[in-house]
N, C-alpha and C positions, 0 to 999 in steps of 0.2 A: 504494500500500500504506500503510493506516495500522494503528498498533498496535491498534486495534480489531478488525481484522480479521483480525488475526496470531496467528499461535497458535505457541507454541515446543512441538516433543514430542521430551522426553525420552528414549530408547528402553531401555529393559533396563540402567540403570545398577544394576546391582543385585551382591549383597556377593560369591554366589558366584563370578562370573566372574573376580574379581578375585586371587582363590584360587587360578586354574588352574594347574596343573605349568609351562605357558608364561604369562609374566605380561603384563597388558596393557600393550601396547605405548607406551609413554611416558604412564602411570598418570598422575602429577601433571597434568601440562601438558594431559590430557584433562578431569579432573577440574576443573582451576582454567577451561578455557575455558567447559566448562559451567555451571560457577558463574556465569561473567560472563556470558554467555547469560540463563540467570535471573534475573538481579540488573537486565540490562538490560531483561529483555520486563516483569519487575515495575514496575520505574518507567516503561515505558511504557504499563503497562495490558493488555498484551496477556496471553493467556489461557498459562498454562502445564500443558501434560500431560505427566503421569508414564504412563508403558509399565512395565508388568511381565509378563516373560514367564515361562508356569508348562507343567512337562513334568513326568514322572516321576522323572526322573534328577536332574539338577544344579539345577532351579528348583523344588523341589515347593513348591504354592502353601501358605506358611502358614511354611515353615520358615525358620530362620536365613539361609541365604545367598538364599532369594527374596527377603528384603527390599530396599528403596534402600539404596545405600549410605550409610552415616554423614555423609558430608560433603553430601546432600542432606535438604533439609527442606520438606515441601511445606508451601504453607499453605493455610487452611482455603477459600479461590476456588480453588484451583489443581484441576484434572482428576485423579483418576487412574482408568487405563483395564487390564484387566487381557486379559492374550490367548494364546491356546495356539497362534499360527501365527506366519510371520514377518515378514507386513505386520499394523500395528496397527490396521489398518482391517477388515482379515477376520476375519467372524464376531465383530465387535466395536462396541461403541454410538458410537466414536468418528465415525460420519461423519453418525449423528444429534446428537450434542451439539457438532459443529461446524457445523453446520447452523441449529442454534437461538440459538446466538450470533453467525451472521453471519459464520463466518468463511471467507474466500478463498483464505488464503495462510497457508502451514505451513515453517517453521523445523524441519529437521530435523541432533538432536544423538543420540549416544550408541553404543552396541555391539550387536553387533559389527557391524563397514562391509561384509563380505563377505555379511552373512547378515539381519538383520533388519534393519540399517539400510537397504540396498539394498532389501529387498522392500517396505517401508515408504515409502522416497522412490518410485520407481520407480510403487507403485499409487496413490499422493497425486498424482503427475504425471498417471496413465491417468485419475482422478479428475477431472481438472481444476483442483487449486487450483493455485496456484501455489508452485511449492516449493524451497526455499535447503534446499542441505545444509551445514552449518556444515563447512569444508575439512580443518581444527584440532579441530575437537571428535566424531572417532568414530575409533573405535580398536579393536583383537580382541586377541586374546591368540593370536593365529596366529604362528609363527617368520621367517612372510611379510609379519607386519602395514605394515611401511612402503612396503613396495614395493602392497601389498593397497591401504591407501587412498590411495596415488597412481592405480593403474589405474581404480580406483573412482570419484576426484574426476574424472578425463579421463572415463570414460563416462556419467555423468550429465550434464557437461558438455554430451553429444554428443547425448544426450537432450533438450534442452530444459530440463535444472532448474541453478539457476543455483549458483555453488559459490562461495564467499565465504570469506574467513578470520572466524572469530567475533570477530573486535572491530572 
């Protein structure tokens, strides 16, 4: 694996989740590891995509809480992929523009672990890249969230895709 061929994706960090009546589950420490995520795939070259997911209800595409959150800033190489399902690959141009820059292997951060992050890792596997889910960096605003991405990091595990602490 080199950074060339790596790609970090983002998943759905976006403002309103972080809103929710249950708040995401250890907010900072998700947020500061995905900083260093990006901070790390930028100096090494590798590609980073932002995921933004758009519904009716809570993400309408366009409004205040659809956007990234404030403590993320993409820049002007950096991907963004926009998706109405909960793998970022379905119905979405990401596995052609991963395609055209050669990429193998996909770094997988962001929200929620139960639901987009999983269908996300989980179809990048059926896919064939190779794919790290960052262990530390995805998180829900579910009352379950700690015990959620423990079961989560054991079943990917058990999958085939490899689970890492982000640093």
């Amino acid at each position: 694996m080199t950074a060339i061929d790596t790609a970090l994706l983002v998943i759905d960090v976006q403002r309103a989740l972080f809103e929710q009546r249950t708040p995401i589950y250890r907010a900072d420490q998700l947020l500061a590891a995905v900083q260093g995520l990006i901070a790390r795939a930028c100096e090494a070259g590798a590609l980073v995509v932002y995921v933004q997911h758009s519904n009716e209800r809570l993400l309408v595409k366009g409004s205040e809480g659809w956007q990234l959150h404030p403590q993320l800033c993409p820049k002007g190489k950096d991907l963004l992929i926009q998706k109405l399902h909960g793998s970022a690959f379905e119905d979405t141009p990401l596995v052609e523009e991963l395609g055209r820059r050669g990429i193998t292997t996909v770094v997988i951060a962001g929200l929620v672990t139960h639901g987009c992050v999983k269908a996300t890792a989980l179809d990048a596997h059926k896919r064939g890249y190779t794919t790290t889910v960052a262990a530390d960096a995805h998180s829900s605003y579910s009352k379950d969230a700690g015990s959620l991405i423990e079961t989560w990091n054991a079943r990917f595990a058990e999958q085939g895709i490899t689970v890492l602490p982000s640093a």
